[in-house]
N, C-alpha and C positions, 0 to 999 in steps of 0.2 A: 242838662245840668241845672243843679238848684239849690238855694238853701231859704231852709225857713227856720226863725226863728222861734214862734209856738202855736201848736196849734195843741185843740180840743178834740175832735175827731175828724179823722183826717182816711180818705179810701185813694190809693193810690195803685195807676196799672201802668207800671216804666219798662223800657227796653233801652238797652246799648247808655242809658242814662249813671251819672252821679246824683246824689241828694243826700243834703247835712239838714239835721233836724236839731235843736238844739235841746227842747221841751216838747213831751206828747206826752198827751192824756190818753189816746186811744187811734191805733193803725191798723188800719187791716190794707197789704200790702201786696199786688203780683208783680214780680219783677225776673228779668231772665236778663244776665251778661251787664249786671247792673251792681255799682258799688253803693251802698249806704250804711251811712254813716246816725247814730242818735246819739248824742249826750246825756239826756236821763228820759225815758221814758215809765207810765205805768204800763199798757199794755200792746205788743204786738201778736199781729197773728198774719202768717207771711205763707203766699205758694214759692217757691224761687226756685229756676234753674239758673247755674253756670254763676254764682253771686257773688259776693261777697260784703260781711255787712258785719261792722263795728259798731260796740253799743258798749254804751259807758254804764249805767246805774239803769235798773228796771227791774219792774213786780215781775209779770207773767209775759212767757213767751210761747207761742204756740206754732211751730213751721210743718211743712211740706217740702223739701229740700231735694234740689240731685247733684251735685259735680259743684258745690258750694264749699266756703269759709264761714263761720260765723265765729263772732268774738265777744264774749261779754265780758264787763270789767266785775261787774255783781248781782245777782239775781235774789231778789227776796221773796217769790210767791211761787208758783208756777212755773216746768218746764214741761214741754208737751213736743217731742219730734217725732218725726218719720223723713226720715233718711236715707239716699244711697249715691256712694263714692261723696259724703261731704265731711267736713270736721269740723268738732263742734270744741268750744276750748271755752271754759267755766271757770274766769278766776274765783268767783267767790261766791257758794250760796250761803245766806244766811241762817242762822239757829233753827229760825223759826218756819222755814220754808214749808210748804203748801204740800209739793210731791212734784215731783221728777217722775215722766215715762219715756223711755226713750226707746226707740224702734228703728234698726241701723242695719246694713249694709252695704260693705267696703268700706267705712267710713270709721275714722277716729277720735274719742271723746275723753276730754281730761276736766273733770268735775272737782272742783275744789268747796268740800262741805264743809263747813264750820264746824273744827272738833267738838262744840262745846252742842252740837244736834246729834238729837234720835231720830234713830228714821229705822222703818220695816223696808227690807229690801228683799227684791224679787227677781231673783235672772236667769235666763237661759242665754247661754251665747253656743255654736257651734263655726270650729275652726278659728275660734281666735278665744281671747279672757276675758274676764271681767276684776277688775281689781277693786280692794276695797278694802278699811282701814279694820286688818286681825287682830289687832291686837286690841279692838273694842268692840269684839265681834261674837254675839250669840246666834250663829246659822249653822245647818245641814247643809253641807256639801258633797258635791258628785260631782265626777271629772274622770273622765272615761271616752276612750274613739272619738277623739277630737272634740266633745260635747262637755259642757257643764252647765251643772244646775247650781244656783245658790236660796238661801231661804232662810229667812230671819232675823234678827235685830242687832242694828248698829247703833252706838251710845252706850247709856246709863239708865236711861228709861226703857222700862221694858212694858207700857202702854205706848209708845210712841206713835202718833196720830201723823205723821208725816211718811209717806211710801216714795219709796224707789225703783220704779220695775223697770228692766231692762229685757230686751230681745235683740240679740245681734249674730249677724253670722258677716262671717270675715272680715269682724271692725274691733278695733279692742277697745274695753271703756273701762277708763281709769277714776275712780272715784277716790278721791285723795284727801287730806288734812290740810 
């Protein structure tokens, strides 16, 4: 168990451990059966099994996850998973966010985008959904034998430089207001 109060770059490989960060500039993180905690980071990029790990304000986040929690309070650059059996729970991307890809199974994700972003979105999920805000929605859909495809743009800009691609099979991912 640990806390620190700021670092710059910082490489960490924990087990059975807690750790509070308070400020990071930059973590790259393996951890299994291990709780962590940041209060504002710019960037993580994390392997984790069995985790769980709260994070108050940060740019880009990059995991490898299985049988995890992660929690962010806001994300304004970069979301990057590959997951299975974790949940992933997004109070808040920003407008101007970078791009979301998210790559899931068994696992459950509730994305809360800034109404006021465009973003191209891209998804396949099979046996479960993909949610995501209709009523400001330019996409092609298919939903057919358990499978859906979605494709196309979400907002008012219809160059939107920001993507959303989604892959999931039996996790549902909710992309919300």
């Amino acid at each position: 168990n640990g806390s620190i109060q700021e670092t710059r770059w910082l490489e960490l490989d924990i087990k059975y451990s807690k750790i509070n960060i308070t400020e990071n500039k930059a973590l790259a993180i393996l951890s299994k059966y291990s709780k962590v905690y940041v209060t504002n980071g710019s960037s993580i990029v994390s392997e984790s099994k069995y985790d769980t790990y709260e994070i108050g304000k940060l740019n880009n986040f990059v995991i490898s996850a299985a049988y995890g929690h992660f929690s962010i309070g806001s994300l304004s650059g970069k979301l990057q998973t590959e997951t299975k059996y974790t949940d992933v729970l997004v109070d808040k991307v920003s407008s101007a966010f970078e791009g979301i890809k998210i790559s899931n199974s068994y696992g459950s994700y509730k994305i809360g985008i800034d109404p006021a972003a465009s973003y191209k979105l891209n998804g396949y999920s099979k046996y479960c959904s993909i949610e995501y805000p209709e009523n400001n929605a330019k996409v092609n859909r298919f939903n057919e034998n358990n499978e859906m495809k979605v494709d196309g743009t979400i907002g008012i800009a219809q160059n939107a430089k920001a993507e959303v691609s989604v892959t999931s099979h039996y996790g549902n991912i909710r992309l919300i207001q």
